[in-house]
C-alpha positions in Angstrom: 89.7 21.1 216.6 91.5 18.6 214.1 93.5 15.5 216.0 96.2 17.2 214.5 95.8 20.2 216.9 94.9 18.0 220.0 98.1 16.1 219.2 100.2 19.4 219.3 98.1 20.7 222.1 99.2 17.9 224.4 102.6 17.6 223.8 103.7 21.2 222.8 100.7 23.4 224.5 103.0 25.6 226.2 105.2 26.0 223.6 102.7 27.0 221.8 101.3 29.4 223.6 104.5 31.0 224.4 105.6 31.3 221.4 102.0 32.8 220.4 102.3 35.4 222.6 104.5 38.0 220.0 101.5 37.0 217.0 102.5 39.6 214.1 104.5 41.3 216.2 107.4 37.9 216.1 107.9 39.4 212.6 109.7 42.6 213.9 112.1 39.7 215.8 112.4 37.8 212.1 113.0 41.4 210.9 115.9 41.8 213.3 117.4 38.5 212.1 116.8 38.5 208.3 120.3 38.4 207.3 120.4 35.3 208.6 117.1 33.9 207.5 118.3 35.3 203.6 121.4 33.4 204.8 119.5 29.6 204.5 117.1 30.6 201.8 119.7 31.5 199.5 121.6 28.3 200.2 118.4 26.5 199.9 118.1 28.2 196.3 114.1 26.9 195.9 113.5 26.7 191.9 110.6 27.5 190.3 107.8 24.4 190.5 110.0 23.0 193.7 107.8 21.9 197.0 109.1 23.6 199.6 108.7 22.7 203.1 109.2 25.9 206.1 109.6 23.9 209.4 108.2 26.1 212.3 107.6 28.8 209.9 106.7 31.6 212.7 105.1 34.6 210.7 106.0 33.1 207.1 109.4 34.9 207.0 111.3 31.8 205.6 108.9 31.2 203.6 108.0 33.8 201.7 112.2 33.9 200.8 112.1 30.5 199.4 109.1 31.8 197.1 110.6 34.1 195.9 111.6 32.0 192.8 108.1 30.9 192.1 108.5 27.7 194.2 105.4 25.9 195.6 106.1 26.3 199.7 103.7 25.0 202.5 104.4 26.2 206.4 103.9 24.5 209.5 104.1 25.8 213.0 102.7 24.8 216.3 101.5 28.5 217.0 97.9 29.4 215.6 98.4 33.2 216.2 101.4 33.6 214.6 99.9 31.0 211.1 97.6 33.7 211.4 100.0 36.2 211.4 101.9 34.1 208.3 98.6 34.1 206.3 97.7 37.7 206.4 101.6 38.8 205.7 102.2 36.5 202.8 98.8 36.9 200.8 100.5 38.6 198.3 102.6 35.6 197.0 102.2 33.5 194.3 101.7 30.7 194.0 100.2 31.1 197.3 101.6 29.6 200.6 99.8 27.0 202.5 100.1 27.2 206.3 99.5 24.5 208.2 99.9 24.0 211.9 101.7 21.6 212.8 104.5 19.8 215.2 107.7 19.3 213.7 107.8 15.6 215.5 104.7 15.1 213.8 104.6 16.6 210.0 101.6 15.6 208.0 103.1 15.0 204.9 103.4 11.8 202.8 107.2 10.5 202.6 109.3 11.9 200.2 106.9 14.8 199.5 109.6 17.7 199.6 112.4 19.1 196.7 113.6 20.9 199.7 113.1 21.9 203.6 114.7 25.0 205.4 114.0 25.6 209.1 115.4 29.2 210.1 116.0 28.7 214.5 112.7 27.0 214.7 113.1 23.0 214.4 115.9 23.8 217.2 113.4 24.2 219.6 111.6 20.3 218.9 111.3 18.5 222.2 112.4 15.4 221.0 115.2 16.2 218.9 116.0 12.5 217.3 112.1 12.6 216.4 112.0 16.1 215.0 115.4 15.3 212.9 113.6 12.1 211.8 110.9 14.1 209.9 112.9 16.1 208.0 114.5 13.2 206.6 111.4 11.3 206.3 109.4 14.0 204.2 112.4 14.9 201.8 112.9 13.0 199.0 115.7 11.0 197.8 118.2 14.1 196.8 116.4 16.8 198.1 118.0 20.0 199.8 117.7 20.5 203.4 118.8 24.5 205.0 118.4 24.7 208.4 119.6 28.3 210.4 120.5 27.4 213.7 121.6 29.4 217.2 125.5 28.7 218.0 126.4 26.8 220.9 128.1 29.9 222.5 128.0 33.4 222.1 125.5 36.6 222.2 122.2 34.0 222.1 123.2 31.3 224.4 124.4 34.9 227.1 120.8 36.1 226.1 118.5 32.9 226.8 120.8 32.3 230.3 119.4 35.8 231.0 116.0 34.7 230.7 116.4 31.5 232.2 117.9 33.3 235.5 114.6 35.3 235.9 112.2 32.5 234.7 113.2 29.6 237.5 111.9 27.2 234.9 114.5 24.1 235.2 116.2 23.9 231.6 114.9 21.1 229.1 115.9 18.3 228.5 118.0 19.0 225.8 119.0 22.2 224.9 118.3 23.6 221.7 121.3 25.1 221.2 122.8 21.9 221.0 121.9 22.2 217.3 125.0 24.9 216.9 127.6 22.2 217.1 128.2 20.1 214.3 128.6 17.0 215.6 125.8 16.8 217.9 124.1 17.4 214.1 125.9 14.6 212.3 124.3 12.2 215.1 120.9 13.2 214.3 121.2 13.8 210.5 124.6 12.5 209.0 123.0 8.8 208.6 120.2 10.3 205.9 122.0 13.6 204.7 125.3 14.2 203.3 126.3 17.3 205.5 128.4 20.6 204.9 128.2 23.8 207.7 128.4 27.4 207.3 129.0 29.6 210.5 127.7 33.3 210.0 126.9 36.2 212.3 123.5 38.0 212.4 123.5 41.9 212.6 120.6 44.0 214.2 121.1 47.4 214.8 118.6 49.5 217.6 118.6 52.5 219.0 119.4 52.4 222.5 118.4 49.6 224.9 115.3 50.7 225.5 114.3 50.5 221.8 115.3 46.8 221.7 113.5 46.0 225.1 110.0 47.2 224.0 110.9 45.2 220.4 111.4 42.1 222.1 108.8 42.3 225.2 106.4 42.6 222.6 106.9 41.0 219.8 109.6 37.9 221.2 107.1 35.2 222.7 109.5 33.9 225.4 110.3 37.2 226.9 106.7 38.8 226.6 105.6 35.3 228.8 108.2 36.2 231.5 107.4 40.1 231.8 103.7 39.4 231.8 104.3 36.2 234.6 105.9 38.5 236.6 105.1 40.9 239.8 106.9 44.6 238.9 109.5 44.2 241.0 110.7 41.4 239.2 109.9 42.5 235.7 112.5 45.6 236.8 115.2 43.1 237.5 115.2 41.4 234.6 114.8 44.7 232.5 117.8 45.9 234.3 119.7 42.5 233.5 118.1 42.4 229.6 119.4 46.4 229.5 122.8 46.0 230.7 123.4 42.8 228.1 122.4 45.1 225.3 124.3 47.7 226.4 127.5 45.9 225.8 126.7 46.6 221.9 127.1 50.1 222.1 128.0 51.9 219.0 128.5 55.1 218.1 124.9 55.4 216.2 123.3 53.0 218.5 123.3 49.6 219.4 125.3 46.8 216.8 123.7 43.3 217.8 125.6 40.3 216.7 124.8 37.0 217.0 126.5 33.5 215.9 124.5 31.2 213.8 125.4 28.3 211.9 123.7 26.9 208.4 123.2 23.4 208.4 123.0 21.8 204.3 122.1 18.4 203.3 121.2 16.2 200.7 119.7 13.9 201.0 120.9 10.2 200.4 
């Protein structure tokens, strides 16, 4: 084990492993979301020969979209299963990806190292939220591009994790990482080293029924696969009925019509 992975272990090993817990299957969930993912890698617009930096890359998904020009794009994440999961679903991109795993408080890059940086509702999730913003800065150079895809304050996400937390009786952290939805709250952690603009948008998943999206997420969404496998059956019903009737709201005539608010955070860097 490198001191880079004792480092994340001991101050982001739950994390880790809960967000482990989907391995390939978490790309189903960036399936579910790509409109939105698409969203930050089109405003990030990665040339050809650009570095590239994917913070909390998941299963590759963001970056394999900034690639997609021919830039040079590494990947960090805190979760080994799903780098593993990035690795075997992006070896068909050139030039090829490096994944790395990594905390986003602690990326182990040289200052100034990136052309660009897009986070797609991963660096949202940091601990430390002034530390995490910190990095970004740090590792982009002087005019790079910075695309992050963040969950909105309010709305379908911020209804769906109060669902979770109700079941979980985890006390919520210390800051909440949907504080990263409101512009302001993002000025004070990146205004002072980007020049900022903001782009609200709303993500679109469509499902069958409810019980097509449950067995989606309780297998391939880390969080919510923790909580069903933490929990005795009776409890696992409850929250399935509580997860069901939520979804059920987006009823459709052909199914279920999942929005969600998001918001595109763009910088340059000064």
């Amino acid at each position: 084990m490198t001191d880079a992975d004792q480092a994340i272990l001991a101050h982001h090993q739950a994390a880790a492993a809960m967000w482990g817990k989907g391995g390939e299957r978490y790309d189903d969930v960036s399936f579910a979301i790509s409109d939105a993912l698409a969203h930050a890698a089109q405003r990030l617009n990665a040339r050809a020969g650009e570095r590239i930096l994917d913070v909390a890359t998941g299963t590759g998904w963001s970056a394999r979209n900034a690639a997609r020009a021919g830039a040079v794009v590494s990947g960090v994440d805190i979760s080994s299963e799903l780098l593993a999961a990035a690795r075997e679903l992006s070896g068909h991109v050139r030039p090829a990806i490096e994944f790395r795993r990594a905390d986003a408080e602690r990326l182990p890059f040289d200052d100034g190292t990136f052309d660009g940086v897009i986070s797609t509702f991963g660096v949202m999730f940091a601990v430390d939220q002034m530390q995490a913003a910190a990095e970004l800065a740090r590792v982009c150079r002087t005019g790079a591009r910075l695309a992050l895809a963040t969950w909105a304050q309010q709305g379908a996400v911020a209804e769906f994790f109060a669902v979770i937390a109700r079941h979980s009786g985890l006390p919520p952290p210390p800051s909440s990482p949907l504080a990263w939805g409101d512009p302001a709250h993002v000025e004070k952690l990146l205004g002072k080293a980007f020049e900022l603009r903001f782009e609200s948008g709303i993500s679109s998943a469509y499902h069958d029924s409810a019980d097509a999206i449950w067995d989606w997420y309780a297998c391939g969404f880390g969080p919510l696969r923790q909580l069903v496998e933490s929990l005795p059956p009776d409890r696992v019903a409850a929250l399935r009925r509580d997860v069901d009737s939520y979804h059920r709201h987006y009823t459709v005539p052909a199914g279920l019509h999942v929005k969600r608010e998001y918001l595109v955070i763009l910088g340059r860097r000064q």
